[in-house]
C-alpha positions as CSV (number, residue, x, y, z in Angstrom):
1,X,66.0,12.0,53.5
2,X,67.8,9.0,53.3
3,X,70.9,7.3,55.4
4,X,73.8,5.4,53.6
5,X,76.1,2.8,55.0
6,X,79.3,3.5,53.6
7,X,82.5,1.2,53.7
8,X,84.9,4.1,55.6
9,X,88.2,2.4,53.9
10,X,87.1,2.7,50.5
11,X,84.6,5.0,50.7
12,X,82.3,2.8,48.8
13,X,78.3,3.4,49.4
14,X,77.3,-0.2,50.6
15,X,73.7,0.8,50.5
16,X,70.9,3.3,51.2
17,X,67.9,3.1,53.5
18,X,64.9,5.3,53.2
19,X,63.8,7.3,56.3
20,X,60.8,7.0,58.1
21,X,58.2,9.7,59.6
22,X,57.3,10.4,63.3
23,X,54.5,8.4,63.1
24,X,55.8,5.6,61.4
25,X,58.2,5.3,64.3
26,X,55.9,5.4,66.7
27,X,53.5,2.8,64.6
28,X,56.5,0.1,64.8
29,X,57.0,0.8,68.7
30,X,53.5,0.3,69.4
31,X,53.6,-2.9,67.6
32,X,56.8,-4.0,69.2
33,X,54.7,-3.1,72.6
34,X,51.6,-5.4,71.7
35,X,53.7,-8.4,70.5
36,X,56.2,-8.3,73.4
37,X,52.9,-9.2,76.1
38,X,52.5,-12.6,74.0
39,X,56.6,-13.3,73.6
40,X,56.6,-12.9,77.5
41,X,53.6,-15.7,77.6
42,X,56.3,-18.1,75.3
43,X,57.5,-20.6,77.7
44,X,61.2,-21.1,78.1
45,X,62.2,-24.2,75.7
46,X,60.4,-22.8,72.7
47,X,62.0,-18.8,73.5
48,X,65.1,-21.3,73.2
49,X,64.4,-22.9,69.8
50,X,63.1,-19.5,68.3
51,X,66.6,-17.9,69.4
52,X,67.9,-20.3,68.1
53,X,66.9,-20.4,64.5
54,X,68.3,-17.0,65.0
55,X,71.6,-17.3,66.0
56,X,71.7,-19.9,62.7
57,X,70.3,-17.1,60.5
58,X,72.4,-14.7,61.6
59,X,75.9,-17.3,61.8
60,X,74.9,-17.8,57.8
61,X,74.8,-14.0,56.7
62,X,77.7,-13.4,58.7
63,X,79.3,-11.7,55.7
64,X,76.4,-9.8,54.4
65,X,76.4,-8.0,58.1
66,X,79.5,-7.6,58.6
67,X,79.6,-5.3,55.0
68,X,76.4,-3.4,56.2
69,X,78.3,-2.3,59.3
């Protein structure tokens, strides 16, 4: 089974994304677990920089995301 974004004014299929199984969910919360210990450990200037470098990233594919939505 797959999901697909599509643009509800013109109906247009904006793009498709592949689901995932049980386990595979559970895999990528399990990682998101283990790597949240060491983001805690990041001290607060450097959480700062990282965040951002992704507000920039996100500011320059505005567009993109704002299609995908």
């Amino acid at each position: 089974m797959s999901f697909s974004s599509i643009n509800p004014f013109t109906n247009e299929l904006i793009a498709e994304y592949a689901s995932i199984s049980d386990q595979q969910l559970a895999d990528a919360l399990d990682l998101s677990r283990s790597q949240f210990g060491a983001w805690r450990k990041v001290d607060f200037p450097d959480r700062s920089a990282l965040l951002r470098r992704v507000s920039e990233v996100l500011l320059a594919n505005k567009q993109l995301y704002a299609r995908l939505i």
